[in-house]
Structure formats: structure tokens, C-alpha cells
N, C-alpha and C positions, 0 to 999 in steps of 0.2 A: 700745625696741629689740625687735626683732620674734622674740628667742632667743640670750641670752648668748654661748653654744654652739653656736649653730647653723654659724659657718665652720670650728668645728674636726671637728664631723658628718660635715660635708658638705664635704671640701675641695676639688671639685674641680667644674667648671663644667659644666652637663647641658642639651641643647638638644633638638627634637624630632629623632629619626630620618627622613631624606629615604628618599622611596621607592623602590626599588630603580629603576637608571638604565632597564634594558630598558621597565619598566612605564611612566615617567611621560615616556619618548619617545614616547610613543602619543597622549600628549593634550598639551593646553593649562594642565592644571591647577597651583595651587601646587605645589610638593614634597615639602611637609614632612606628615609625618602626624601625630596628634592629640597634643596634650599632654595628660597628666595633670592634675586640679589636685593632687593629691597629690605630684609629683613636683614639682609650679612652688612648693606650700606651701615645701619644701623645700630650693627654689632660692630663694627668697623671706628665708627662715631666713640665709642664710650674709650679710643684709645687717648691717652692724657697727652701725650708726645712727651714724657716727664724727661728732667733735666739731667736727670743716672735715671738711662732703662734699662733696668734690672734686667728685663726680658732679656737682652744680648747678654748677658752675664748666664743667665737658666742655658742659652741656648747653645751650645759646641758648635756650633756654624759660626755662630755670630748672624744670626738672618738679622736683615734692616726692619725689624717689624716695623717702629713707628712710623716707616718713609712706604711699606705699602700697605698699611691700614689706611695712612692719609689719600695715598691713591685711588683705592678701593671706594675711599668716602666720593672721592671727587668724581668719580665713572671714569678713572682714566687706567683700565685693565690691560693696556698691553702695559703701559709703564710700571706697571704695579709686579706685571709676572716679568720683567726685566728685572728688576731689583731681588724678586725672590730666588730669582733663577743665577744669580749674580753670586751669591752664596750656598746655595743649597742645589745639586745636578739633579735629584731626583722627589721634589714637595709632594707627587702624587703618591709615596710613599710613607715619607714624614708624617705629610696630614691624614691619613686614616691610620697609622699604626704606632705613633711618637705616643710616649703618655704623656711629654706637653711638659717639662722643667720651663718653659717660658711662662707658660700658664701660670705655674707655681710662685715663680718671681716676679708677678705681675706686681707693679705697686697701686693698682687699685683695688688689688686684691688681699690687701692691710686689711680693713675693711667693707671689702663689700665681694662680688663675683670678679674674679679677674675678664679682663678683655678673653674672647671668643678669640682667637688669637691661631688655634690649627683650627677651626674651620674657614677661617679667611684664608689662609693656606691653600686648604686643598679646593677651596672654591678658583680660586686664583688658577690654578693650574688647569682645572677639569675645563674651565672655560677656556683656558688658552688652545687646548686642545681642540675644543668643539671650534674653535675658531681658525685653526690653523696655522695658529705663529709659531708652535715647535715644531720649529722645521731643522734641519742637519746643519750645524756649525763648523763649517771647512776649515781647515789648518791653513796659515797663508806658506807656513813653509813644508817639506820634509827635510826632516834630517838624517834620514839612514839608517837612524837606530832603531832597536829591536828589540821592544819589551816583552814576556811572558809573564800573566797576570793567573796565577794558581788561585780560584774559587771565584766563582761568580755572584756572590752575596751582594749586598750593599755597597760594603769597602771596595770588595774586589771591580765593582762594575763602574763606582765612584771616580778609583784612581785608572781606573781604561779609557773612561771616558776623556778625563782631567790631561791625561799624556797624547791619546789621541791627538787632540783640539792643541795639543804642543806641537805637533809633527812626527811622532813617534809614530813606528810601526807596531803597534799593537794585536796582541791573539790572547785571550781572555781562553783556558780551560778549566772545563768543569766535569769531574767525575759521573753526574748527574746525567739520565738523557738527555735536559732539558737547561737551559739556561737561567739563573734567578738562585740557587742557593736557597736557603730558608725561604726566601719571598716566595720561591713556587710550593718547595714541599712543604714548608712547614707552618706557613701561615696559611688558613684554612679560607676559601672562598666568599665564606661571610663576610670575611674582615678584612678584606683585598681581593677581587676579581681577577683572575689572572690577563687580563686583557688591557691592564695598565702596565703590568711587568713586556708585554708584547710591543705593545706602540713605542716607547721610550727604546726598546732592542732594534726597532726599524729604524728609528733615528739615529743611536750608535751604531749601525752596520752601515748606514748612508754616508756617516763621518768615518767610518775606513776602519771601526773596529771590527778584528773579525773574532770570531767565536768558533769554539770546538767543544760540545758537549762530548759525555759520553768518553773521555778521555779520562784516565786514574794517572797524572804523575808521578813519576817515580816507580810506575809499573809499565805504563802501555808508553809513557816516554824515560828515560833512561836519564837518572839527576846529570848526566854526563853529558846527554843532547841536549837538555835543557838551558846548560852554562856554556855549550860550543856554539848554540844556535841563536842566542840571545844575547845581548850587551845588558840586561838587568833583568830582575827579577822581581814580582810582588809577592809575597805569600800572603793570601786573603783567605783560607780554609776555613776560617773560621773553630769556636773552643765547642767541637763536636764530638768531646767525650762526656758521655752521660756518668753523672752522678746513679750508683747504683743502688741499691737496698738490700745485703747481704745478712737476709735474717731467716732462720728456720722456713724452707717451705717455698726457695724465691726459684727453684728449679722447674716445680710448675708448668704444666703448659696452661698458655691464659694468663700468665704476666708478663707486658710487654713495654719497654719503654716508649714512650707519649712519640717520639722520635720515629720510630717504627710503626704506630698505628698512623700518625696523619699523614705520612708523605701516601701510603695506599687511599688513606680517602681522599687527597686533593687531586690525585692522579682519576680515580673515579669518579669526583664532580667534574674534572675537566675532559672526560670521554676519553682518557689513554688509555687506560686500562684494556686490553685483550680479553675476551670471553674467557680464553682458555684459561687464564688466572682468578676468574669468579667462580663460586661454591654454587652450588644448585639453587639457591634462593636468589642469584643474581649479585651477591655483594662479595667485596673483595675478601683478602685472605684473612684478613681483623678488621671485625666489625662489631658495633655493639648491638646490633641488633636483634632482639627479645633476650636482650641479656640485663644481670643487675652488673653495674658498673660501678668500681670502687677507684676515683682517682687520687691519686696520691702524691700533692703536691699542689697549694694553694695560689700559685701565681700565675701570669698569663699565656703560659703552656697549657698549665692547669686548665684555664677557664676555655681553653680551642680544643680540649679532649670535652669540653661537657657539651660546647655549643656541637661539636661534629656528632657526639656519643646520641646528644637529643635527635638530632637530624637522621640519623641511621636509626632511630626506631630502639633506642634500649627499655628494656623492661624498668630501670629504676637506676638511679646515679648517685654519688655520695662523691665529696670532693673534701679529702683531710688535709687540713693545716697544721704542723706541728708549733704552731708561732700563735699567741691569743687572739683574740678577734680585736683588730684596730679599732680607736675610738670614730664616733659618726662624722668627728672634725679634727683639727688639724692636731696633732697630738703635743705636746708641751715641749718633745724630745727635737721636732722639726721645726723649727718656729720657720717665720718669712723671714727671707725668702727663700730656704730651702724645698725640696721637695718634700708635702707633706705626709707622714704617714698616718691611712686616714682610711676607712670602713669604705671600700667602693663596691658597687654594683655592674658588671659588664654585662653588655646584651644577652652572654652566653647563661651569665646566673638568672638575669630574668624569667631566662625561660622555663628557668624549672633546678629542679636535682636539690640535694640537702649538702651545703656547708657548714662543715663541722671542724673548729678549730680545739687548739690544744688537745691533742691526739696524737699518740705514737701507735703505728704498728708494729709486735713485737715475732709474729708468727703468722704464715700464713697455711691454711688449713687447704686437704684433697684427697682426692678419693680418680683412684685408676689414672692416675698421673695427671690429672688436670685438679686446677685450683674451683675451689667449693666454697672458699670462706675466708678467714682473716679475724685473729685473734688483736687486740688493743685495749688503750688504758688512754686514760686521761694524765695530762703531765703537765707541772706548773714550773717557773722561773724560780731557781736559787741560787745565788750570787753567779749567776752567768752559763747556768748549767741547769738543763732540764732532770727536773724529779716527776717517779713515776708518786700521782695521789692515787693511793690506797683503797682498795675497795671500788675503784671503778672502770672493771675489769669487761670488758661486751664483745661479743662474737657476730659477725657481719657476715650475711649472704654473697658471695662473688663469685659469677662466672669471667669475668673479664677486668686484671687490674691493670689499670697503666702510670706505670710512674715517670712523672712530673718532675723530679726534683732540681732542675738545673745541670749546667756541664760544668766538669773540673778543670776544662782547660783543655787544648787542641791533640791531636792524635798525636804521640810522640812517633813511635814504626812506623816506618816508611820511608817518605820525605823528608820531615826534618831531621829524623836518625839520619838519611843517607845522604843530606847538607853538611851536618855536623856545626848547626845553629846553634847558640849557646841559648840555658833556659834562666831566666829566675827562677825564686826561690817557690815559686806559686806554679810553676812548669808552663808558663807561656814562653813565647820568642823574645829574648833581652834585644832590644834596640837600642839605639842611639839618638841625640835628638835630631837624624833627620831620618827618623825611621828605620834605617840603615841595621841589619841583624850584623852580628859577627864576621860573619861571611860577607866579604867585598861584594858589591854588585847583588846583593838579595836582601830586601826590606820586606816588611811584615806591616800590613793594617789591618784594625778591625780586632775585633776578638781573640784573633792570634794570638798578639801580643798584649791586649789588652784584657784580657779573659771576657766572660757573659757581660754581656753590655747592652746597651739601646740600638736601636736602629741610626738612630741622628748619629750617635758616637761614629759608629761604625759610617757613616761618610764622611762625616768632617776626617777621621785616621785618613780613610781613601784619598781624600786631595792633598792631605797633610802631607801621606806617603808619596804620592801623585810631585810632589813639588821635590820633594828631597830627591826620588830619583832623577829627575830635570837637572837637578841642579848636578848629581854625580856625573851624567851625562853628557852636559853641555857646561859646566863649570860655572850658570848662573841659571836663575829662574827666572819666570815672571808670576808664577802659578801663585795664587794666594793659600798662606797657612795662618790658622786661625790660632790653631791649638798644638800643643807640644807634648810629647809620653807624660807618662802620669806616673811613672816612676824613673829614678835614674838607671840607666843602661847599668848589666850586670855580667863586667867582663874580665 
């Protein structure tokens, strides 16, 4: 225990100070300014080392929190990023982007602020780096074999990394030009740098994974070369069909799924973008820029269209919830230690824009083929089903709508038509519990088969998947699985 006393010191939960809104509208960069270690020692302190840590229950890794919080307390940081890294291939991910199910099942967080829990995290990491101990982890063997890992997301980079460091010859593609899957395009600059998605890419290329962006399987490689050239398969694509909004008016130009406007702006904060592709004002091809901005869709898609929307300079933002405004604390329906549902604030809303819950959009309005506006109504909960209330009927300004609303689940055309993978009932990939899809020799992590998920999820699947093929492979493993599908295989 990393300080008897340390929860009763320290009772109350301390994160970094974001930088003042005016200043970090200016740029692209994270927000948050520097942590102390003195201050994280301290936050580090108030962990209990309780006797069931719920924390490894919150967590799909199973991370060792109590064992490098206790680290952390004691200044003993390489052993501290040994243990996290022991579980988790990629925390500098985790800890700025995880919304923290450990946090949630904190058990000091019964009563009081749960342990700081992802900032020790991603302190732990950011310093191993400044310091130089992630360095490239060699395989002592090879074995000859020959995986192809389809999407470069999380999962997908998870289980490449995880088979690598087995002896597998590994090649990671990505339809993208770029490597990273949502980490690059879709998480927006503020709230990941793309220069942490680079260094962790030099360390798996040092370890012998190799990478092929810029690749469409099942078009630029042929699902036929893909099973002659390779002894297994990942499919990591991720559930990259967007939920759509098929209402009066959605043909529009000027409404675009959230999917579509940010990967253009993350490419433009990171300097890829070509000239030839910016408008005469110097911005990409969607922009919200002196625009009123109507998003539609209350979650945290949602909240990276408002933080990107403010930063390009929009005339005005509104962010619809069709779901009531959560209570300021933990709601009745989540008790502890579940995740609670609960009134949050993210840097992106600080900044500005109007959130406006319980709201349908029912029409949206234009003039000369572009979108002008957007008809809606307020709408209330009855036995499970949204009713429009009566009489509160309001018409809204928009040049520029982006919908938010989540994905239904992975591209079915294409690859997995041209697999002939079997789906559930929800149209993900059915596995088996060792990952394993219908199809001998091709396993599915991540979103695939698990539909819209967390980022943690989505790498604990990676090593999960990571181990099952080891084991198809070589007929045993040593690779560790934490976690097992989340539903029974559907065959």
C-alpha cells in the first residue's frame, strides 16, 4: 500500500489544469498543461491497495493499478511503466482517451473522489518516453508464420504488436494513407497529438512489424491473396458504418457525417493536406468556418465536432441530444461500481457552443440545394419510447450539419462478403471464444465483432485475438487473455 493515509491527506481528486479557452483556440494542441510528479506522487497516495480492487474489474485489461500507484508513490518509475506496460501495449492512448471504468469502480470512490487513476497512467508512460526505456521488444524466436492484420486502429495495432513479440511475421494494412485508424483521423489533435500515435509506430517497426497504409483489402489485395499469402488473419476494421438520419431534407449539401468532417480537419492540423485540396480561404473541403454549426449527436464524436467546429472559427454551434440532460451525480440507475451516468463537461463544451438535450430533428430545411436550417421539437420518455411534447415546435439556423450518431456496425461489401464470415444478430463478425470468425484461419478484434466500443476494449480484444491466433498457429500460447467475447459465437 503505497500510504496508509494517504486518502485521508489527500481527499479529494486533482487533474492537470487545461489552458486557458482563448489561448488553446489558437492551436491544435492537447490542453491540458504539465503535471507535477509531485502532485501525481500524491494522487498516486490516496490509492487504498483495497483487498477486491474493483479497479481490475472496471478495467478489460485487468491493468495492475494498485502495484503501480504503489510504484509511482515510492519514485520507482521504470518499475511502475513495467507493470503497466505488462497489461496494457499502448497507456499513452488509454490515458488521454479511456473515459476511466477503473475510475468509476474505484472503491474510494463509495464516498468520496475516486483515485486519479488515468492520469498516473499517462504520466507513467509520457515519462518512460522522455526517458528512453520504450525501446523495441525482440522476439527470441521466429516461426515462419505469416499474419495479415486488416485495420490499423487500436485492436488492429494491439494484436500486431502482441504476435510480433511471438515471432510471427507480421504486416498490419490500412486503407488509410496513414497508419493509426480513428487514432489519426478521428480523434482530433486536442485530445491526442498525433506524435504519440508515431513514436509507439517506430517502436513496432523496430520489432519487425511492417505496415502498408494506403492499401483497400479485398480490392488492391484480392481476399484470395490474402489466404494464399498468409497462415492467419486479423480483421480489425473496425464498426465504421455510420448511423444515418433519413429525414426530410438529409440530401442537402452541408450535411455530413462527423466521420467525414474530422479526418479532413486532423489531416489539416497535421500539415497533409495539399493546397490543391483547400478553398480560397485556405481551409479544407468542410469546414465550419463563419458557419452556424448544428451537431447532432450528444456523445464524444459529438463533443470533437464542437472542440474542431470552435477552432475553425464557426459563426455559432448547437450540440442535440435526443436523451435528457443526466443528473450533476451519479444517477440511481448506475450505482457503484458501475459506470456512472452523470452531467459531464469535456474541454470541447467549455469552450463554448449550446447543449441542448431532449430534442428530435424532424426536417431539415434549404434553399438552392444547400441546407439553411432544421426543423424540431422537444421529446419526452414513455414506457421506452420517445414522444414528441406538443407545442414545442423551433426552427434553427444551419449552414453546416454534422451527424454524430454512432456506427451500426462494420462494412458488410466487400471483405467480409467476400470471406463469407458469419454475422450476428446485431451484424458484427460471430466469433468463437478464441476470437476465431467462421472462417478457419481469420479472427476478428475490436469493434468488428464487438460493435462501437472504448478504446481499452478495443485492445484488450487485440491481445485477446493476439493469443487465440498463437494458439491456432503454434497449437499453444503464452500470450496473456484477460477477457473472452461478450456474446456466444453465432454459428
Amino acid at each position: 500500500m503505497a500510504d496508509p493515509r494517504g486518502f485521508l491527506k489527500h481527499t479529494s481528486k486533482e487533474l492537470p489544469t487545461r489552458r486557458p479557452v482563448p489561448l488553446r483556440l489558437k492551436d491544435w494542441k492537447e490542453v491540458y498543461e504539465d503535471f507535477s510528479h509531485d502532485k501525481l506522487r500524491d494522487q498516486a497516495s490516496r490509492c487504498m491497495d483495497c483487498g477486491i480492487p474493483f479497479c481490475h474489474n472496471g478495467c478489460p485489461l485487468g491493468n495492475l493499478i494498485p502495484e503501480w500507484n504503489d510504484l509511482v508513490y515510492k519514485d520507482r518509475w521504470r518499475d511502475g511503466i513495467e507493470r503497466l506496460h505488462a497489461t496494457n501495449n499502448f497507456p499513452e492512448f488509454t490515458g488521454r482517451l479511456c473515459p476511466a471504468p477503473c475510475e468509476a469502480s474505484c472503491v474510494l470512490g463509495i464516498n468520496q473522489d475516486p483515485v486519479t487513476i488515468k492520469q498516473v497512467e499517462v504520466e507513467l508512460i509520457d515519462n518512460a518516453f522522455d526517458q528512453g526505456w520504450v525501446v523495441p521488444k525482440m522476439p527470441d524466436v521466429q516461426t515462419g508464420k505469416k499474419v495479415a492484420v486488416v485495420g490499423s486502429g487500436p485492436a488492429g495495432l494491439a494484436a500486431a504488436q502482441q504476435l510480433t513479440r511471438a515471432g510471427h511475421t507480421v504486416t498490419v494494412f490500412e486503407r488509410a494513407d496513414r497508419i493509426g485508424g480513428l487514432l489519426r483521423y478521428g480523434i482530433p489533435e486536442f485530445k491526442m497529438e498525433k506524435r504519440h500515435i508515431d513514436r509507439r509506430l517506430e517502436q513496432m517497426a523496430a520489432e519487425g512489424t511492417q505496415f502498408r497504409p494506403g492499401v483497400n483489402v479485398g480490392v488492391d489485395i484480392t481476399v484470395a491473396q490474402l489466404r494464399l499469402n498468409y497462415d492467419a488473419v486479423v480483421l480489425a476494421g473496425g464498426a465504421t458504418a455510420w448511423r444515418d438520419l433519413p429525414i426530410p431534407g438529409r440530401e442537402l449539401d452541408g450535411i455530413h457525417q462527423a466521420m467525414e468532417f474530422l479526418p479532413w480537419a486532423n489531416r489539416f492540423a497535421s500539415g497533409d493536406l495539399d493546397v490543391s485540396v483547400l478553398d480560397e480561404n485556405g481551409q479544407p473541403p468542410i469546414t465550419a468556418k463563419d458557419k452556424h454549426v448544428i451537431i447532432i449527436g450528444g456523445g464524444d464524436t459529438g463533443a470533437d465536432c464542437l472542440g474542431t467546429s470552435h477552432r475553425q472559427g464557426a459563426a455559432s454551434i448547437h450540440q442535440f441530444e435526443i436523451m435528457p440532460r443526466p443528473p450533476e451525480t451519479r444517477a440511481d440507475s448506475t450505482p457503484w461500481p458501475t459506470y456512472p451516468l452523470m452531467f459531464r463537461v469535456s474541454s470541447a463544451h467549455e469552450e463554448g457552443g449550446e447543449r441542448v438535450f431532449s430534442v428530435n430533428t424532424e426536417e431539415f430545411t434549404g434553399a438552392d440545394g444547400r441546407v439553411t436550417g432544421l426543423r424540431a421539437h422537444e421529446v419526452k420518455m414513455n414506457a421506452g419510447k420517445f414522444e414528441k411534447v406538443e407545442g414545442t415546435d423551433f426552427e434553427l439556423k444551419a449552414d453546416l450539419v454534422l451527424l454524430a450518431m454512432g456506427f451500426v456496425g462494420p462494412e458488410k461489401e466487400g471483405l467480409l462478403s467476400k470471406l463469407g464470415v458469419e454475422l450476428t444478430d446485431r451484424g458484427n463478425v460471430s466469433r468463437d471464444e478464441n476470437f476465431q470468425s467462421s472462417v478457419p484461419g481469420v479472427f476478428v478484434a475490436g469493434d468488428m465483432g464487438r460493435g462501437q466500443s472504448l478504446i481499452v476494449w478495443a485492445i484488450a480484444e487485440g491481445r485477446a485475438a493476439a493469443a487465440g491466433v498463437d494458439r491456432y498457429l503454434m497449437g499453444k500460447t503464452a500470450l496473456p487473455v484477460v477477457i473472452k467475447p461478450t456474446a456466444a459465437p453465432q454459428r
